[in-house]
C-alpha positions as CSV (number, residue, x, y, z in Angstrom):
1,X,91.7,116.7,75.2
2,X,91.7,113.5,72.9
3,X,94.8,112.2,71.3
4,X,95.9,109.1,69.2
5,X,99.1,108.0,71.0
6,X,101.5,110.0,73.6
7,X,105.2,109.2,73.6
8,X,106.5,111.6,76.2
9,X,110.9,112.0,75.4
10,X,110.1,109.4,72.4
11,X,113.7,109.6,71.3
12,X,116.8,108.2,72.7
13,X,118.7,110.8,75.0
14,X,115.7,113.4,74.6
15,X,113.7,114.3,77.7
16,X,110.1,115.1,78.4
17,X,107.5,115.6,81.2
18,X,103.5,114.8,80.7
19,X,102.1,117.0,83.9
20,X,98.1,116.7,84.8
21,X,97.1,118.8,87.4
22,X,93.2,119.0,86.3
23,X,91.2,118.2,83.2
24,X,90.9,115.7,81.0
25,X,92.9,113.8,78.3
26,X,91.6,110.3,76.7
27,X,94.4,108.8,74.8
28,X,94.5,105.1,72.8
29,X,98.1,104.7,74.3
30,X,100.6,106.4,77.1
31,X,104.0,105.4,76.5
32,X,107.4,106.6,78.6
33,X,110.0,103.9,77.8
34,X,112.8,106.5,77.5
35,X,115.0,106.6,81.3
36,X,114.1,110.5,80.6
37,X,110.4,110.3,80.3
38,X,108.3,111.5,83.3
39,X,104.7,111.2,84.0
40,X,103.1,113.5,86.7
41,X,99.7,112.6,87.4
42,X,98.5,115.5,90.3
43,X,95.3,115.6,89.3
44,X,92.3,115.1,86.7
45,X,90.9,112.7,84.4
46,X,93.1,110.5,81.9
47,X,91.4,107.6,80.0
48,X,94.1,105.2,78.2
49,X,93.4,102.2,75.9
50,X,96.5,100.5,76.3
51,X,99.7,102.3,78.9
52,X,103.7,100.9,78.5
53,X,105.5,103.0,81.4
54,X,108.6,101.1,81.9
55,X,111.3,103.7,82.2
56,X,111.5,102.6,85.7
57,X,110.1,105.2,87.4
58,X,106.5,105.1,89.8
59,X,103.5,106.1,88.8
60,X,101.7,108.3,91.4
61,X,98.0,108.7,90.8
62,X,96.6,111.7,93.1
63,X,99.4,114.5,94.7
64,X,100.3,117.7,95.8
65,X,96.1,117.6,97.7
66,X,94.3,117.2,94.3
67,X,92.4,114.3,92.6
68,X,93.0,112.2,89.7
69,X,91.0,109.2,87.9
70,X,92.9,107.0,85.5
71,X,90.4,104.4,83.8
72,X,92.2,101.5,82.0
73,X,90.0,100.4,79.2
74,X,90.8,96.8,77.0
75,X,94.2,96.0,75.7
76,X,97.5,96.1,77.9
77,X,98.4,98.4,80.5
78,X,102.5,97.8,81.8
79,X,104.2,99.3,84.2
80,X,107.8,99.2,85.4
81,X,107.6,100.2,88.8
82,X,105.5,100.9,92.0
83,X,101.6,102.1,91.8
84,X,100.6,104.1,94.1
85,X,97.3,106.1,94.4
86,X,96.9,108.8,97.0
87,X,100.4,109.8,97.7
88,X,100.2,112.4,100.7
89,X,97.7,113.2,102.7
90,X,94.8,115.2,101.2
91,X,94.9,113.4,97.8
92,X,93.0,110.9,96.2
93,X,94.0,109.0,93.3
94,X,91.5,106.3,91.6
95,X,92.2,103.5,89.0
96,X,89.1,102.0,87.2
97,X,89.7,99.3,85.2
98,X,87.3,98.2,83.2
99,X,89.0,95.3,80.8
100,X,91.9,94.0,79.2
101,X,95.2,93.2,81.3
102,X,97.1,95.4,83.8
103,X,100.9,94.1,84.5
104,X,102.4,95.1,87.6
105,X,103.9,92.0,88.9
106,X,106.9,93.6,89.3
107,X,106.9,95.8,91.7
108,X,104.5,96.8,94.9
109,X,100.8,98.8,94.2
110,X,100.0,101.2,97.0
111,X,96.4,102.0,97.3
112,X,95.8,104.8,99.7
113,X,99.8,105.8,100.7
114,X,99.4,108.6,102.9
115,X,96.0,109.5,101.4
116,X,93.2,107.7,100.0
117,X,93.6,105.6,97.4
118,X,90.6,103.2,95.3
119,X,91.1,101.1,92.9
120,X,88.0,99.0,91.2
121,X,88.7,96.2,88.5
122,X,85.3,95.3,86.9
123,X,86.6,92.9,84.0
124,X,89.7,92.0,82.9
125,X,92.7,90.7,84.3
126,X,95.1,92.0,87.2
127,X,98.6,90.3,87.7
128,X,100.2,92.4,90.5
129,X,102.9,91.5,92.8
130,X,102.0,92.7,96.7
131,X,99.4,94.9,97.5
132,X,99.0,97.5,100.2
133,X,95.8,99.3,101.3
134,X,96.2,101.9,103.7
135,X,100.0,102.0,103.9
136,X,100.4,104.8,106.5
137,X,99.0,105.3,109.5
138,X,96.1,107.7,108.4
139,X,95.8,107.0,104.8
140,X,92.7,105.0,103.7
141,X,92.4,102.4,100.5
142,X,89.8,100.5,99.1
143,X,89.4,97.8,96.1
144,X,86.4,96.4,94.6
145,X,87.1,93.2,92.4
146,X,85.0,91.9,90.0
147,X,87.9,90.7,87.3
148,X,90.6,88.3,88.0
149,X,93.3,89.2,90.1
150,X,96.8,87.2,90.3
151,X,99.0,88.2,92.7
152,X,102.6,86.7,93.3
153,X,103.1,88.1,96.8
154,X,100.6,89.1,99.5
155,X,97.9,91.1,100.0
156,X,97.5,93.6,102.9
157,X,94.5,95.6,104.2
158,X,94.8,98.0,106.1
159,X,98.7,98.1,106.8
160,X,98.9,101.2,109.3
161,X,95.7,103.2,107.9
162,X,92.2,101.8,106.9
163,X,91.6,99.3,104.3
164,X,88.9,97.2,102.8
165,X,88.5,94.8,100.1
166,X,84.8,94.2,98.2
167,X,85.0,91.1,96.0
168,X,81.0,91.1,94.0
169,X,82.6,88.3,91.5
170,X,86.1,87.3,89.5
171,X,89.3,85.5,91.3
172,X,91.5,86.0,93.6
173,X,94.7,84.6,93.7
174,X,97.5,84.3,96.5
175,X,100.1,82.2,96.2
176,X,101.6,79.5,97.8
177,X,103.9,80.8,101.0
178,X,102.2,84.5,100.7
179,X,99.7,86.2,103.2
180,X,96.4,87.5,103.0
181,X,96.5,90.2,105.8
182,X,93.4,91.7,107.1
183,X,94.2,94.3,110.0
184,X,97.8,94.3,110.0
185,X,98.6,97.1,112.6
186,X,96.1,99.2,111.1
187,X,92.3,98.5,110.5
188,X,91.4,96.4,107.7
189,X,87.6,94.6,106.4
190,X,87.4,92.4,103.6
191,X,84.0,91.1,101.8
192,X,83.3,88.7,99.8
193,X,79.9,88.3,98.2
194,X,80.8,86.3,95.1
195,X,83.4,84.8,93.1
196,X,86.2,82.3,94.0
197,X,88.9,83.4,96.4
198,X,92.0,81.0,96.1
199,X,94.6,81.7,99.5
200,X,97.1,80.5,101.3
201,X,97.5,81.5,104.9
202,X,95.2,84.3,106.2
203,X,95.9,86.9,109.1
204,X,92.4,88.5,110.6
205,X,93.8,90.9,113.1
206,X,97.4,89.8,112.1
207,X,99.1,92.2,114.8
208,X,98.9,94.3,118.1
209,X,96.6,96.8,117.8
210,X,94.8,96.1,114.8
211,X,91.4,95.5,113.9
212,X,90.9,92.9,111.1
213,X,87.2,91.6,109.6
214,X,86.6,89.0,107.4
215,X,82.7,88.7,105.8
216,X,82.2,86.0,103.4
217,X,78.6,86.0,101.9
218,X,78.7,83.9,99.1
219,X,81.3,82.5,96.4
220,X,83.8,80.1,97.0
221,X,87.0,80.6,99.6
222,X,89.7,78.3,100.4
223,X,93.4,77.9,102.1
224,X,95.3,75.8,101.4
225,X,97.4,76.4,105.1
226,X,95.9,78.2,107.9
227,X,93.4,80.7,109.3
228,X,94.4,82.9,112.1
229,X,91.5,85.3,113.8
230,X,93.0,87.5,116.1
231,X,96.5,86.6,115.5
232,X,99.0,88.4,117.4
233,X,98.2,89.5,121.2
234,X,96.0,92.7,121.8
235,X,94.8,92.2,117.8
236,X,91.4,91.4,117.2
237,X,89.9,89.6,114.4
238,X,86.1,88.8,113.2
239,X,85.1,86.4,110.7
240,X,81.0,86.2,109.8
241,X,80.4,83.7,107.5
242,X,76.9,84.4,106.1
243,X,76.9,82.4,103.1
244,X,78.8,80.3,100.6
245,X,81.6,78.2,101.1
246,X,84.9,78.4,103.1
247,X,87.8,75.4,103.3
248,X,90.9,76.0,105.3
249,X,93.2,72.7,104.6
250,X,95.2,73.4,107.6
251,X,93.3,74.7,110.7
252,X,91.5,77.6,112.1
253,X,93.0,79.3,115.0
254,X,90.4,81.7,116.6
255,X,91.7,83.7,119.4
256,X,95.4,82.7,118.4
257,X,97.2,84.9,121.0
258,X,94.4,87.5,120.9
259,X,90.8,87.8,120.2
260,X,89.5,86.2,117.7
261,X,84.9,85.7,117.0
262,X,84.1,83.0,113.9
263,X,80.6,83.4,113.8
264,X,78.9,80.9,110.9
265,X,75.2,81.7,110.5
266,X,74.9,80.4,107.2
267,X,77.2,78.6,104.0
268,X,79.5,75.7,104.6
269,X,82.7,76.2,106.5
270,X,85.1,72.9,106.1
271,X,88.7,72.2,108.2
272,X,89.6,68.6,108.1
273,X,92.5,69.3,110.0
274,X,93.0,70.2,113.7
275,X,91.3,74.0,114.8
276,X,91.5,75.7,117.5
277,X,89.4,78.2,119.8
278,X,91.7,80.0,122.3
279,X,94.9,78.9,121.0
280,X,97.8,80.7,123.3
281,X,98.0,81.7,126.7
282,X,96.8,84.8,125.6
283,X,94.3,83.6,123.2
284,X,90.7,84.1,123.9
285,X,88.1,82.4,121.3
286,X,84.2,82.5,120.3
287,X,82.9,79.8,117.5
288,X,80.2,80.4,117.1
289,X,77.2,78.8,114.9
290,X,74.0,80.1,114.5
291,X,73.3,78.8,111.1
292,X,74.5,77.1,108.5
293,X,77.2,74.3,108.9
294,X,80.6,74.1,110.3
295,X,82.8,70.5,109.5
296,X,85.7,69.8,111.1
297,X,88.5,67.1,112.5
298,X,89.8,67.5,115.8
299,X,88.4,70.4,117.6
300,X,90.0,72.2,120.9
301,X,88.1,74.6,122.8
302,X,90.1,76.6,125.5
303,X,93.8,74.5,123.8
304,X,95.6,76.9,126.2
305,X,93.4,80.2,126.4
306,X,89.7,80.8,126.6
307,X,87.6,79.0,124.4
308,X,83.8,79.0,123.8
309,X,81.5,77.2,121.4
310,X,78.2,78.0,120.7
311,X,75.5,76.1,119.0
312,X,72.2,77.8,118.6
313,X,71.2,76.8,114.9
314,X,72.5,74.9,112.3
315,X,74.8,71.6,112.8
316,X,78.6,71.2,113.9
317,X,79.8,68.2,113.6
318,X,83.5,67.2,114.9
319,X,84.3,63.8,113.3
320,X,87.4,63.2,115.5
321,X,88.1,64.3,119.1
322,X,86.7,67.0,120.9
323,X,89.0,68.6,123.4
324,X,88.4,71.3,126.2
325,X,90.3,73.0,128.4
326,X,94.0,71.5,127.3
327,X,96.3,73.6,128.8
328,X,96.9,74.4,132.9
329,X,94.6,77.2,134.1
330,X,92.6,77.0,130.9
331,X,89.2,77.2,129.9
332,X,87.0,75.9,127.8
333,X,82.7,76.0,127.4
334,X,80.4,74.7,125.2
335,X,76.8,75.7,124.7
336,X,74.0,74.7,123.0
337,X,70.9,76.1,122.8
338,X,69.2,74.8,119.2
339,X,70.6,73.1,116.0
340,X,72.9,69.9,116.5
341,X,76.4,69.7,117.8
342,X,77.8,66.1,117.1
343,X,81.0,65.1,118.2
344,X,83.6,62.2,117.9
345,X,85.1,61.4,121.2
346,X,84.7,64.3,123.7
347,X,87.8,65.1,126.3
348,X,87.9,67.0,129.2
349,X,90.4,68.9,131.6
350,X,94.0,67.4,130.0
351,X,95.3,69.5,132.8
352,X,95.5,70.1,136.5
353,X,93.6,74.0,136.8
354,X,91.8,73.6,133.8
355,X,87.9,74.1,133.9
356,X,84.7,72.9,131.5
357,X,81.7,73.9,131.1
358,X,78.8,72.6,129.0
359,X,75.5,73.9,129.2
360,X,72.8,72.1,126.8
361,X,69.5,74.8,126.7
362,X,68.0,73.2,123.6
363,X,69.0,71.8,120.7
364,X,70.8,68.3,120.7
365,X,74.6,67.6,121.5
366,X,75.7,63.9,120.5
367,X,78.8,62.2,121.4
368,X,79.3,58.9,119.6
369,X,82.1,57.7,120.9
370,X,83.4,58.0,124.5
371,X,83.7,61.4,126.9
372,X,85.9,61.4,129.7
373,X,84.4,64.6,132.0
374,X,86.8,65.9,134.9
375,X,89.7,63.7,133.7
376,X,91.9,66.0,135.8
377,X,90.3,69.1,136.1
378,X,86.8,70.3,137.4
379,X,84.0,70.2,134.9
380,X,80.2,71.1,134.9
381,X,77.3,69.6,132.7
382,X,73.9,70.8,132.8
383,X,71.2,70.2,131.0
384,X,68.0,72.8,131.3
385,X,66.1,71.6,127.6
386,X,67.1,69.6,124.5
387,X,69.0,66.6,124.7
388,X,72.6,65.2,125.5
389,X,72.8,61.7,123.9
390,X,76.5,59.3,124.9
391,X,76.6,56.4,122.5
392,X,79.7,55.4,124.3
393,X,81.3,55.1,127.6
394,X,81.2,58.5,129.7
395,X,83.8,58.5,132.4
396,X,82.5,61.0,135.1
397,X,85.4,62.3,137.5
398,X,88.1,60.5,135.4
399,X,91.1,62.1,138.4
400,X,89.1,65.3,138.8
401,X,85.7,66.4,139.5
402,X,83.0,66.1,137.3
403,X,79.6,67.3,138.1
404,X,75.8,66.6,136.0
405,X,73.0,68.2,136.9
406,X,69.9,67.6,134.7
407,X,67.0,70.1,135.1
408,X,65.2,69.3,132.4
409,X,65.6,68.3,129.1
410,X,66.4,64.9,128.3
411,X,70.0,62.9,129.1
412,X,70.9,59.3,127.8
413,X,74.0,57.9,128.1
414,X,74.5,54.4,127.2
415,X,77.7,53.5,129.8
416,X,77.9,55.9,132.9
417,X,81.1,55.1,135.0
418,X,81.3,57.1,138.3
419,X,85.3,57.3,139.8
420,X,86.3,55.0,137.2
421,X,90.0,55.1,137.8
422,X,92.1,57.4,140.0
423,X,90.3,58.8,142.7
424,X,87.8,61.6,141.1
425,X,84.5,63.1,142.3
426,X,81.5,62.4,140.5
427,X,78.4,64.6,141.4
């Protein structure tokens, strides 16, 4: 069915329902302003050039088990209140749009409520308020962007179902003080293989029990706060960072109070500010770069948790301090087996318990300024291949014990000070 313009209860105090349960109706405008108007979209196909539903009343797309497709051509789609596509389980509801502007700032979009939900924006322009995909626990949502979308709230995938986010191109907007949540309790994966991404804080694994991945392959991605990968305890979070370009003004916390994997094998990732590998108690970390470059200020491997770095290709460079194993009964290890890890000033064992591990394979590891090794804990150094190069002045059992062993490879350090102050082993 084709049709000019549909005004459903165009008068004031009339009443009217538009039902689609199957079929197909391509219209230049949908329009229910009236309190009285209703719009029941079970199923089918509707096409719509321009769409003013503001009336107050939500727009379900795919109920009662069927399937409907809306596609959103140019001009201006509005809508009063919520979105949701895929309203109980065993229905699917898909939005397609394909140009012009779509205005639900609002009030909440639901992709995937209790069913499944997908919405893809190829052009145009999105301005939405919060987004969820995967609202209930078995319901499943998925968005493809390759317009612009502005939200003013957050962003959550996978909420208590399955969610995912592809991003080929466009923007991405999150404002200031919002979240982007991947894996909130439910399962969530997010992709980004072009575009720019423009964030605040981000959640990878945001809380216990969920599941939360992070790919960026190209584009560019910043926050302007933090970065939390495996945020809450018994979450897990994964961030693979294969290409482009990733800035986090504020920190990355990898294994905040759960477990968290960065794994850089290619692109630019960027965090002047303090990060973090094995944040909490609880917090078990991996950085790890095989590729690619990570940049950042102060770095602290095992702050209270477990914390590992690993260098096998490409270059990390701290510019400030690098600490390990801060916390009592802490851990923290560093490994490099190729590529170049350059640090700062390089700090061991900041408590009693704590224990350090550095194992140089291949590769080189630099330190230009000083490194304290057992300063009150127990920490090991050996060296099997590559090269472990101390511009500075390395304190060896500071008040711990702290233990070299060189089997190969090559070791120069410019100031060696054995039991330099309080009464530590040196081996």
């Amino acid at each position: 069915m084709q049709a000019r313009d549909v005004q459903v209860a165009y008068a004031s105090g009339s009443l009217g329902t538009l039902t689609m349960a199957g079929g197909a109706l391509t219209a230049n405008s949908l329009i229910l302003t009236n309190a009285n108007a209703y719009f029941v979209f079970d199923g089918g196909n509707l096409t719509t050039q321009t769409g003013l539903v503001s009336n107050g009343r939500s727009i379900i797309v795919g109920n009662e088990g069927r399937t409907a497709n809306w596609t959103m051509n140019s001009g201006l789609h509005q809508l009063g209140n919520e979105l949701v596509l895929g309203n109980p389980s065993g229905s699917t509801g898909t939005v397609f749009m394909t140009g012009g502007q779509l205005l639900t700032g609002g009030n909440p979009t639901y992709i995937g409520f209790d069913g499944v939900g997908r919405m893809t924006v190829t052009n145009g322009i999105w301005q939405a308020q919060i987004v969820y995909l995967g609202h209930n626990a078995g319901s499943s949502g998925s968005l493809t962007l390759g317009g612009v979308v502005s939200q003013s709230q957050a962003l959550v995938v996978g909420e208590y179902g399955n969610g995912s986010v592809l991003m080929t191109g466009g923007q991405l907007v999150i404002p200031e003080g919002w979240y982007t949540l991947v894996g909130y309790y439910g399962t969530g994966q997010m992709t980004i293989s072009n575009g720019t991404c423009l964030g605040y804080q981000a959640r990878i694994g945001a809380y216990s029990g969920s599941q939360g991945t992070l790919t960026i392959a190209g584009g560019n991605s910043s926050l302007s706060d933090k970065i939390y990968i495996g945020y809450a305890s018994s979450a897990t979070g994964q961030v693979n960072i294969t290409g482009g370009n990733l800035t986090v003004a504020a920190g990355i916390f990898v294994g905040n109070s759960g477990v968290g994997t960065l794994t850089i094998s290619g692109g630019v990732v960027t965090s002047p500010s303090p990060s973090y590998v094995g944040y909490n108690t609880n917090g078990v970390g991996t950085l790890r770069v095989a590729g690619g470059s990570f940049v950042g200020g102060d770095l602290h491997v095992g702050a209270q948790g477990q914390g590992q770095l690993v260098v096998s290709n490409g270059t990390a460079t701290i510019g400030s301090y690098l600490y390990l194993a801060d916390g009592p009964n802490s851990s923290g290890t560093i490994t490099v087996n190729g590529g170049t890890l350059s640090v700062g000033t390089l700090i061991e064992n900041n408590s009693a318990g704590s224990r350090v591990a550095i194992e140089v394979n291949g590769g080189l590891m630099q330190i230009a300024g000083d490194a304290y090794l057992g300063q009150t804990g127990t920490s090991t150094v050996m060296i099997t291949n590559g090269k472990l190069m101390a511009y500075g002045a390395t304190y060896l059992g500071d008040s711990g014990v702290g233990t070299i062993t060189v089997n190969g490879g090559t070791l120069n350090m410019a100031n060696l000070q054995m039991y330099p102050r309080f009464g530590g082993q040196s081996h």
